[in-house]
C-alpha positions in Angstrom: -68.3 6.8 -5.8 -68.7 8.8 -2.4 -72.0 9.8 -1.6 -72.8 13.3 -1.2 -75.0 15.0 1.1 -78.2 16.6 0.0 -78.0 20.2 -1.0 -80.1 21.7 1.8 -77.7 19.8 4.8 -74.5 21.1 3.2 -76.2 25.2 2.9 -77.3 24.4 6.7 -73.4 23.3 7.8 -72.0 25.9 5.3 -74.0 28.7 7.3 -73.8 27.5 10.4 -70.0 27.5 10.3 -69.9 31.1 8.3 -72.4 32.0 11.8 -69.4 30.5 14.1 -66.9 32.4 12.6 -68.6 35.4 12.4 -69.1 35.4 16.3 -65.3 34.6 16.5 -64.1 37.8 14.8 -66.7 39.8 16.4 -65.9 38.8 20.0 -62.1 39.4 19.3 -62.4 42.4 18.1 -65.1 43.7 21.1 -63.2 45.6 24.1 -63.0 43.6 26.7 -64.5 44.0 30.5 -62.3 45.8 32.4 -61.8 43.9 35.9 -63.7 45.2 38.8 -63.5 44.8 42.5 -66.4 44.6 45.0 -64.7 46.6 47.3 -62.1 49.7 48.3 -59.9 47.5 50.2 -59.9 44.6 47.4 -58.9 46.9 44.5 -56.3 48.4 47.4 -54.7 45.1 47.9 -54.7 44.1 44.3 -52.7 47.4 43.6 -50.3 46.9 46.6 -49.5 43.4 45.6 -48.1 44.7 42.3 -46.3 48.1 43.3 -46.3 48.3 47.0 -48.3 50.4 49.0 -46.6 52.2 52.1 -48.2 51.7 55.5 -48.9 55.2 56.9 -49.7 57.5 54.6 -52.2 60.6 54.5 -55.5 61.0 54.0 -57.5 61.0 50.9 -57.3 63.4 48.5 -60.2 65.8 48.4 -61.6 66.4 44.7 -63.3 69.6 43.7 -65.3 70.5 40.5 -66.7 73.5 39.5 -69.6 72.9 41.7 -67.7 71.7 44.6 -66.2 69.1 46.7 -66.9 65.8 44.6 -68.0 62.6 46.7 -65.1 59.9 46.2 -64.1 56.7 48.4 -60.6 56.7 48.0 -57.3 55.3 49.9 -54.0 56.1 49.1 -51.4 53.9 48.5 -48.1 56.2 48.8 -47.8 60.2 48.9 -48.5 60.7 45.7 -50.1 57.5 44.4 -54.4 56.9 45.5 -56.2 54.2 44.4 -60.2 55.1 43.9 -63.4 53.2 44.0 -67.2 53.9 42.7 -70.2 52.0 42.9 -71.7 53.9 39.7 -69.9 53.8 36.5 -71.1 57.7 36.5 -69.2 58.5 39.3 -65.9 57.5 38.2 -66.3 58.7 34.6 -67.0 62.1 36.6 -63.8 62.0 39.0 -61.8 60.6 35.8 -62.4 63.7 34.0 -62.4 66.2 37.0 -58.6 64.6 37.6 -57.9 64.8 33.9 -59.0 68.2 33.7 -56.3 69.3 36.6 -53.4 67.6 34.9 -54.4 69.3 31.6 -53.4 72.5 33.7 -51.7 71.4 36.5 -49.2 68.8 34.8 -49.2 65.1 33.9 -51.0 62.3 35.2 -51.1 58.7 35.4 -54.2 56.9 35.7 -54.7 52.7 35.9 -58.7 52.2 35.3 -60.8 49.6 35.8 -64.1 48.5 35.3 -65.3 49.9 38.5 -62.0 52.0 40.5 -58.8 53.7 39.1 -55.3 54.5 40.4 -54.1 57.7 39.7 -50.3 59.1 40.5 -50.5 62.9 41.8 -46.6 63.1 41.3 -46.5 65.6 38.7 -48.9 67.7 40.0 -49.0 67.4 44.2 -47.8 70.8 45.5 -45.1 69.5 48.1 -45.6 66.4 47.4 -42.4 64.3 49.0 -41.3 61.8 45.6 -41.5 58.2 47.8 -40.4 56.6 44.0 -41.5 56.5 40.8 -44.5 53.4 40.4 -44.8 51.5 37.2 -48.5 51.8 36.5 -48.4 51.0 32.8 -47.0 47.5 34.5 -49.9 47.4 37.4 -52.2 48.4 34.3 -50.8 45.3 32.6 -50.7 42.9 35.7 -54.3 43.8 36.3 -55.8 43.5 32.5 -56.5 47.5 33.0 -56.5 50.9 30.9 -53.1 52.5 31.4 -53.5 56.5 30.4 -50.9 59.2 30.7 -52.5 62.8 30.7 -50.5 65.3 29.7 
């Protein structure tokens, strides 16, 4: 006859385990971290090894809300496509929505976002903008474990 353990060890393992599991499905189904960089020029390179960036290109984009001109470090990466980066999560929530706001009237936008920056492509909605190729940033969303969003 096999011996059995005591009542109270079997509860303890039975819980324990029904604890593990619990943890399992709750960490799978959490959102994950969106990657972050610590810097401009990091989040820059990360987005011109996966779509390549052009080497001259003009300045920043300038971003205005209804109070005015709206503090951003940005670079961009081709005519129409600007990669942006924010040391408060505030700030980039705030830029996020400006932009969204503009392609709401403007026309569509794409935006990559991370945990601490975003890419956005203008092409839709840059007055004159010269088309330098279309980007895949649902793929550069992909390749960099990002939010991919398309703003009508």
């Amino acid at each position: 006859m096999k011996a059995r353990p005591p009542l109270g060890v079997a509860l303890s393992t039975g819980a324990v385990l029904i604890g593990a599991c619990s943890a399992c499905t709750a960490a799978a189904g959490a959102p994950a971290e969106l990657p972050e960089f610590a810097s401009l020029q990091q989040a820059v390179d990360a987005v011109d090894e996966q779509i390549g960036c052009l080497d001259e290109v003009d300045g920043p984009t300038s971003v205005h809300d209804a109070a005015g001109l709206v503090t951003t470090e940005s670079v961009k990466c081709t005519e129409t496509v600007e990669v942006f980066h924010f040391d408060r999560p505030e700030e980039l929530d705030h830029v996020v929505t400006t932009l969204s706001a503009a392609a709401e009237a403007d026309g569509s936008m794409q935006f990559v976002e991370g945990g601490n920056w975003f890419v956005v492509d203008f092409t839709e909605v840059a007055a004159g903008a010269s088309p330098d190729g279309t980007r895949d940033l649902a793929g550069l969303a992909e390749a960099l474990d990002a939010d991919f969003r398309d703003v009508p």
